[in-house]
PyMOL commands that place a pseudoatom at each C-alpha (Angstrom):
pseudoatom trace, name=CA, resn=UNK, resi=1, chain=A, elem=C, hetatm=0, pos=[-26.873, 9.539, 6.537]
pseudoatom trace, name=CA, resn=UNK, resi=2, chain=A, elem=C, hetatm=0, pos=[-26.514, 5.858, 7.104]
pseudoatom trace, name=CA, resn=UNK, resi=3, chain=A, elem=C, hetatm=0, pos=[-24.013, 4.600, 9.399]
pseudoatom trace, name=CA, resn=UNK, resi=4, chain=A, elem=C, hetatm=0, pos=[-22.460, 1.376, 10.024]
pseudoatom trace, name=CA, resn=UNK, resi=5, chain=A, elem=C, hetatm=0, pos=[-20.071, -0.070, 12.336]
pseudoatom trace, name=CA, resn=UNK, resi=6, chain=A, elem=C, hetatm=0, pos=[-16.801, -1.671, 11.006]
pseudoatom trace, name=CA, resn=UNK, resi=7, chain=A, elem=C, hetatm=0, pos=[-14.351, -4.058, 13.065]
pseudoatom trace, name=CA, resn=UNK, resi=8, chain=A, elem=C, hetatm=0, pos=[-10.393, -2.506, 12.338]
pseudoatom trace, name=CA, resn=UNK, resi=9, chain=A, elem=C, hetatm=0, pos=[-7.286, -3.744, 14.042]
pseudoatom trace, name=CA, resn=UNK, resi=10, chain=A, elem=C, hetatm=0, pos=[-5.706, -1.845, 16.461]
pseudoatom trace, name=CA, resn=UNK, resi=11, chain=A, elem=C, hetatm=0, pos=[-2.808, -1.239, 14.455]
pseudoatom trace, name=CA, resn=UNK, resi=12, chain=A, elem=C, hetatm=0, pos=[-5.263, 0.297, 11.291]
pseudoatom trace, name=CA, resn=UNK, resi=13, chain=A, elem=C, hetatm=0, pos=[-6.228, 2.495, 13.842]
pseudoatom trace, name=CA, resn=UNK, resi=14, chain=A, elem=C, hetatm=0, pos=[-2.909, 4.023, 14.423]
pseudoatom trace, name=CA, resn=UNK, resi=15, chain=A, elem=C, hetatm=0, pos=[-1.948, 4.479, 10.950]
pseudoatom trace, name=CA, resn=UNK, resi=16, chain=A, elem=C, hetatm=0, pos=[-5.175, 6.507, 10.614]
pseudoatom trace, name=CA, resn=UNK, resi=17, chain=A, elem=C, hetatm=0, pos=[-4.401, 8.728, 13.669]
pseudoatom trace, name=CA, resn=UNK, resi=18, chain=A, elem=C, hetatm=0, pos=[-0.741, 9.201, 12.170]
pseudoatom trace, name=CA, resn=UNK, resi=19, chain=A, elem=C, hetatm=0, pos=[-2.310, 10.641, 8.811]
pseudoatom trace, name=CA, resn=UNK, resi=20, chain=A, elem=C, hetatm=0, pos=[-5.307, 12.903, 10.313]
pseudoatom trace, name=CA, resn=UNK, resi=21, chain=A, elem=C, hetatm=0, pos=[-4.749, 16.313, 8.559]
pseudoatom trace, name=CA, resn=UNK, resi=22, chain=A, elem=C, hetatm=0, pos=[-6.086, 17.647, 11.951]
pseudoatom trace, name=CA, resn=UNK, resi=23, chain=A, elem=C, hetatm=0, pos=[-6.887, 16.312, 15.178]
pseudoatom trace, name=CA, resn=UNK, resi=24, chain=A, elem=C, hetatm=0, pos=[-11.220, 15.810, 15.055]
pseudoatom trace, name=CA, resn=UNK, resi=25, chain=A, elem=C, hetatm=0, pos=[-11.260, 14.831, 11.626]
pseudoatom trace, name=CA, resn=UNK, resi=26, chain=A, elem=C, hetatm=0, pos=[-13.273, 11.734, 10.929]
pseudoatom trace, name=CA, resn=UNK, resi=27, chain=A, elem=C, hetatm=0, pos=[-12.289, 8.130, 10.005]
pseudoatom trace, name=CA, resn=UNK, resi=28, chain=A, elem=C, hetatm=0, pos=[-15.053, 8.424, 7.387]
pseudoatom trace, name=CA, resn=UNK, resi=29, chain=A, elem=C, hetatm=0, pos=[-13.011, 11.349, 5.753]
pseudoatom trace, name=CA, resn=UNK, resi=30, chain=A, elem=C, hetatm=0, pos=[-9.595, 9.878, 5.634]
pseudoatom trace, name=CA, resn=UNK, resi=31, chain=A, elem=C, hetatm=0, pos=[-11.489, 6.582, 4.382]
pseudoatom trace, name=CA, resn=UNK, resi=32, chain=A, elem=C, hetatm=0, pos=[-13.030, 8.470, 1.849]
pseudoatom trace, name=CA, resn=UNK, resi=33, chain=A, elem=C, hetatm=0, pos=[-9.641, 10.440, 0.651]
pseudoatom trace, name=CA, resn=UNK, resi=34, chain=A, elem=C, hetatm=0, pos=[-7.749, 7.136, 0.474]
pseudoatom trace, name=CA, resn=UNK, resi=35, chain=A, elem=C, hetatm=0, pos=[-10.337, 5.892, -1.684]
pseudoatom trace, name=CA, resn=UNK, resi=36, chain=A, elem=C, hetatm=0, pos=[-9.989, 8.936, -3.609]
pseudoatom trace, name=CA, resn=UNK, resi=37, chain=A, elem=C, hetatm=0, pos=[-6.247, 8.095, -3.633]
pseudoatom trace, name=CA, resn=UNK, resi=38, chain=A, elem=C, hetatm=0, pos=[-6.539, 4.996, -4.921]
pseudoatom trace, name=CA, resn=UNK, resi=39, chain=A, elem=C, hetatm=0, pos=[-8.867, 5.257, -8.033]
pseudoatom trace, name=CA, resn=UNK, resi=40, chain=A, elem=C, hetatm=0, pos=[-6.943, 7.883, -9.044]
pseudoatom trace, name=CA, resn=UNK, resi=41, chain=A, elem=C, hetatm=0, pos=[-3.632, 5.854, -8.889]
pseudoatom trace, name=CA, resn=UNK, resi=42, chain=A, elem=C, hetatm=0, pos=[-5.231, 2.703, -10.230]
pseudoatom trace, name=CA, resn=UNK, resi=43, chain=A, elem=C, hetatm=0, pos=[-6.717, 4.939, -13.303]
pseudoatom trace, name=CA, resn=UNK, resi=44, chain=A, elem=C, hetatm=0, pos=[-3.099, 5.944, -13.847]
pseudoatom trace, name=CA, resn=UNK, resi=45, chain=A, elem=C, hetatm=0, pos=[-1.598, 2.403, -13.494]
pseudoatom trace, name=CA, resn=UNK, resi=46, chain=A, elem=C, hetatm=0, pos=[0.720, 4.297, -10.464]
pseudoatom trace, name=CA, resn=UNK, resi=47, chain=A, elem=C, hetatm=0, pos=[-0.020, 1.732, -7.772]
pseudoatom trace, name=CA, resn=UNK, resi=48, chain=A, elem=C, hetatm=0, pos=[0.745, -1.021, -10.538]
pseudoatom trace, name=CA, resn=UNK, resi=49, chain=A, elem=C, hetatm=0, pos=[4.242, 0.351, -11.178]
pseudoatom trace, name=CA, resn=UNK, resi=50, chain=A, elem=C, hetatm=0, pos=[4.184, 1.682, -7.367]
pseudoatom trace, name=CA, resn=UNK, resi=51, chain=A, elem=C, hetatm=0, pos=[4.283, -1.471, -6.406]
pseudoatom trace, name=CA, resn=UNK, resi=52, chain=A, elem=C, hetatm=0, pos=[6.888, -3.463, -9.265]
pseudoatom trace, name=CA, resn=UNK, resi=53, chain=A, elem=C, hetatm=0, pos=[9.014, -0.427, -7.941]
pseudoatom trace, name=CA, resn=UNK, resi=54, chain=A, elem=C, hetatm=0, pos=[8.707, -1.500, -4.530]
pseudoatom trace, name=CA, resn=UNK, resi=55, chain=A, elem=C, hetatm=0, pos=[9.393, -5.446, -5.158]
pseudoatom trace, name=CA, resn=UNK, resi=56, chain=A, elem=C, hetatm=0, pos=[12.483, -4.587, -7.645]
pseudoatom trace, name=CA, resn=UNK, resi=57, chain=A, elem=C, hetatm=0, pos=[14.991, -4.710, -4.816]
pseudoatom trace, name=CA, resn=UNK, resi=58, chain=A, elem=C, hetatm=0, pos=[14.001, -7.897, -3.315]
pseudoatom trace, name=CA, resn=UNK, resi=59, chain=A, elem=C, hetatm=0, pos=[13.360, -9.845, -6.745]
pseudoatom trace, name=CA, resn=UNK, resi=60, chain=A, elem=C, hetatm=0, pos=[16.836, -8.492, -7.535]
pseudoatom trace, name=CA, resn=UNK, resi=61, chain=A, elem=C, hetatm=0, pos=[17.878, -10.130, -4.098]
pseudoatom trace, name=CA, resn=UNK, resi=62, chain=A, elem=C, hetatm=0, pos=[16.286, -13.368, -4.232]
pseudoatom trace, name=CA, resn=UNK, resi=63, chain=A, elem=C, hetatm=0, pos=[16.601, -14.260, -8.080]
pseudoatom trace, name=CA, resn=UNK, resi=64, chain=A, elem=C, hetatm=0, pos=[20.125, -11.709, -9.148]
pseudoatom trace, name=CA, resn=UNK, resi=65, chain=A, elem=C, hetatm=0, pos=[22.471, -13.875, -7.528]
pseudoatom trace, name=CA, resn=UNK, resi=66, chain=A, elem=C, hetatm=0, pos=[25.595, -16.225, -8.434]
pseudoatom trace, name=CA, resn=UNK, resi=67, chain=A, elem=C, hetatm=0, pos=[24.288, -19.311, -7.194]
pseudoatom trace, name=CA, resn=UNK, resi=68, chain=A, elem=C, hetatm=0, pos=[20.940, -19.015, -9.635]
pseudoatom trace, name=CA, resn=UNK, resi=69, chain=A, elem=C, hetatm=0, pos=[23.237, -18.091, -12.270]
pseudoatom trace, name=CA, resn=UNK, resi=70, chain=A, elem=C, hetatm=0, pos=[25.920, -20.979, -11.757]
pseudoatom trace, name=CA, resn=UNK, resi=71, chain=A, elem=C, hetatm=0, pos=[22.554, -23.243, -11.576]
pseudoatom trace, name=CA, resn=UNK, resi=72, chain=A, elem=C, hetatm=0, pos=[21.356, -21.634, -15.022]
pseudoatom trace, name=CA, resn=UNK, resi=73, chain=A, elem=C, hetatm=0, pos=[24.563, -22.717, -16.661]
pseudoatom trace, name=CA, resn=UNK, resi=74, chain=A, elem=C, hetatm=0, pos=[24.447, -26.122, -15.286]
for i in range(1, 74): cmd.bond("trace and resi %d" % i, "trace and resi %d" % (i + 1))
show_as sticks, trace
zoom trace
């Protein structure tokens, strides 16, 4: 095996830690699952819609408003 050395933030570090399945597992493991993750989700568009879902409330906040629409009908 060929090993390299990556530079993470403190704060990547953590969120690893919090999502260890148990204690001595390996940052290359949970790297490798979340990768896993993630071409699964993008194959099935889920982190596209994941994230729309995720933006609705604050696009709703910034552009569903009565000033935009009194502005609109200007």
């Amino acid at each position: 095996m060929t090993a390299t050395t990556i530079q993470l933030e403190k704060s990547t570090v953590q969120s690893l830690k919090e999502i260890r399945r148990y204690p001595r597992q390996t940052y290359n493991e949970l790297i490798n699952i979340l990768v896993q993750l993630y071409k699964h989700a993008k194959k099935n568009n889920q982190y596209d819609e994941f994230l729309h879902k995720i933006q609705q409330p604050k696009m709703n906040e910034l552009w569903g408003n009565e000033e935009d629409d009194a502005w609109e009908n200007a």
